[in-house]
N, C-alpha and C positions, 0 to 999 in steps of 0.2 A: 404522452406524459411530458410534461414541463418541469422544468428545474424545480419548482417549488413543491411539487407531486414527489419529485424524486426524492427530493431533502425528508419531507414527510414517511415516506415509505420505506427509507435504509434503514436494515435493522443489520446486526451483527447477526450472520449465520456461521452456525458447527458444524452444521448437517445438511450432506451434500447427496442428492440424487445418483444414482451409478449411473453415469449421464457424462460423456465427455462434450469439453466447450470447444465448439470449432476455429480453427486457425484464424477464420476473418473475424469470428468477433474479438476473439485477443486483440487480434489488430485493430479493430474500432476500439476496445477499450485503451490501447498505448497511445493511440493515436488523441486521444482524449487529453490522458498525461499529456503526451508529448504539448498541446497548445496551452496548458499554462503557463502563467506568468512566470519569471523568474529575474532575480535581482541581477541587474546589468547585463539582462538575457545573458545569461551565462550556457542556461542548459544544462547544469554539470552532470543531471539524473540518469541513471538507465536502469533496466528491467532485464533481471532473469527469468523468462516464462519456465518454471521448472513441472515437468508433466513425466510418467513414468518409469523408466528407468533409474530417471536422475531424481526423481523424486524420492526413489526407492533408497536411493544413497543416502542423500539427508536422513531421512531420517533411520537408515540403518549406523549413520553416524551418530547418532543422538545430537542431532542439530535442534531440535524441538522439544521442550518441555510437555506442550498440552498433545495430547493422543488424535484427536480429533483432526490434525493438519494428515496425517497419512491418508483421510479417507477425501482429502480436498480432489475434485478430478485437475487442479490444477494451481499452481503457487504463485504468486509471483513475487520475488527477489528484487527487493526495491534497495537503490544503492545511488549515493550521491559523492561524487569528486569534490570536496571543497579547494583544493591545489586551482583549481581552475578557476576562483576568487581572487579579484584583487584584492591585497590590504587594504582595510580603512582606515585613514587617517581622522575622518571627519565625526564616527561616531564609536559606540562602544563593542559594537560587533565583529565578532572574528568570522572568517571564511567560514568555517563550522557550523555557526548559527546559522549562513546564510542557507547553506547545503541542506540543512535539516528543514528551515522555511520552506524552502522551495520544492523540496522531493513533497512532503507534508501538502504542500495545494498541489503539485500534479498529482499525487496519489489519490487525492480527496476529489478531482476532477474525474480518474480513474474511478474510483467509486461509483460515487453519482450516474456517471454510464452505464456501470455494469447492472447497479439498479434500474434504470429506465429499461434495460434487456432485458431483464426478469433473473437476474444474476444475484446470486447472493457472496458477500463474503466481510470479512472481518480484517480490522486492525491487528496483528501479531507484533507486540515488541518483546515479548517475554521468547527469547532467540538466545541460541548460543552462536555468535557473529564467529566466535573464531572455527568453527564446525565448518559453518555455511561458505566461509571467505576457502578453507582449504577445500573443502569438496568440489566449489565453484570456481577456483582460481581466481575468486578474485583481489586485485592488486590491493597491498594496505593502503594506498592512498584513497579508497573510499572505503564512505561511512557506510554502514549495514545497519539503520533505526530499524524495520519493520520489514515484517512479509505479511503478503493478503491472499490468503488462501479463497479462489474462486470454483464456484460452480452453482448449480441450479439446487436452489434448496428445498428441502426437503423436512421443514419445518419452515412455521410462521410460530415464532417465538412473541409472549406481547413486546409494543412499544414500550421501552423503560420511562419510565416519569423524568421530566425534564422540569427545572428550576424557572419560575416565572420570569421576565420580563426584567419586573421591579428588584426580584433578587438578584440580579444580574447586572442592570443598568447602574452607572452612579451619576448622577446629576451632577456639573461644577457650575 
């Protein structure tokens, strides 16, 4: 499968196989993140692979709004350090912005992966961050946008319709 196969075939999955994802593909999928871009290679991202136990925290904390994340075989806790941004002097972005860019294309690099494995999973920003930050300890100086709840689906939901070209494009 090629990048352009992959883009085509990501679909947002709920519905996950009773199927756990093995340790090395985790690791091929971070390892995906891990090579994206990021603004003055900072890096600031990391990943909480959260899988049983600690899964079971979450959401016996009420870290999650939608029901469907419990039956994920596996979460992952996407968290970016903006502290680790220099100020911009030169344009109108804050460290913050840059944090959110950057986890956003490692994530979306994570994605892509997990699809070409035959992996399904979704976008989660509808989170309760401060749930997730204390369960997980993690430190307030990162941001908590999303979790991407992964495993082997167990649906093939259709493709959602996507906005032409011309509605999208603007010519100057």
């Amino acid at each position: 499968m090629d990048v352009n196969e992959a883009i085509s075939r990501r679909k947002s999955i709920r519905k996950w196989q009773d199927k756990e994802v093995a340790g090395e593909i985790i690791t091929e999928l971070l390892d995906a993140a891990r090579r994206a871009p990021s603004a003055k290679n900072v890096q600031s991202h990391r990943y909480f692979v959260v899988k049983g136990k600690t899964k079971d925290k979450l959401v016996a904390a009420g870290a999650f709004k939608q029901p469907f994340l419990k039956d994920a075989p596996a979460i992952i806790v996407c968290i970016a350090d903006p502290t680790q941004y220099p100020q911009s002097v030169d344009v109108d972005e804050t460290p913050e912005h840059y944090a959110y860019i950057d986890l956003s294309i490692a994530a979306s690099f994570l994605v892509l992966r997990a699809t070409e494995l035959g992996l399904g999973t979704v976008f989660v920003a509808w989170i309760y961050r401060d749930k997730i930050r204390e369960a997980l300890d993690i430190p307030e100086n990162y941001i908590i946008p999303f979790v991407l709840p992964i495993g082997y689906p167990d649906e093939d939901p259709p493709a959602k319709p996507r906005k032409s070209l011309e509605e999208i494009v603007i010519q100057s």
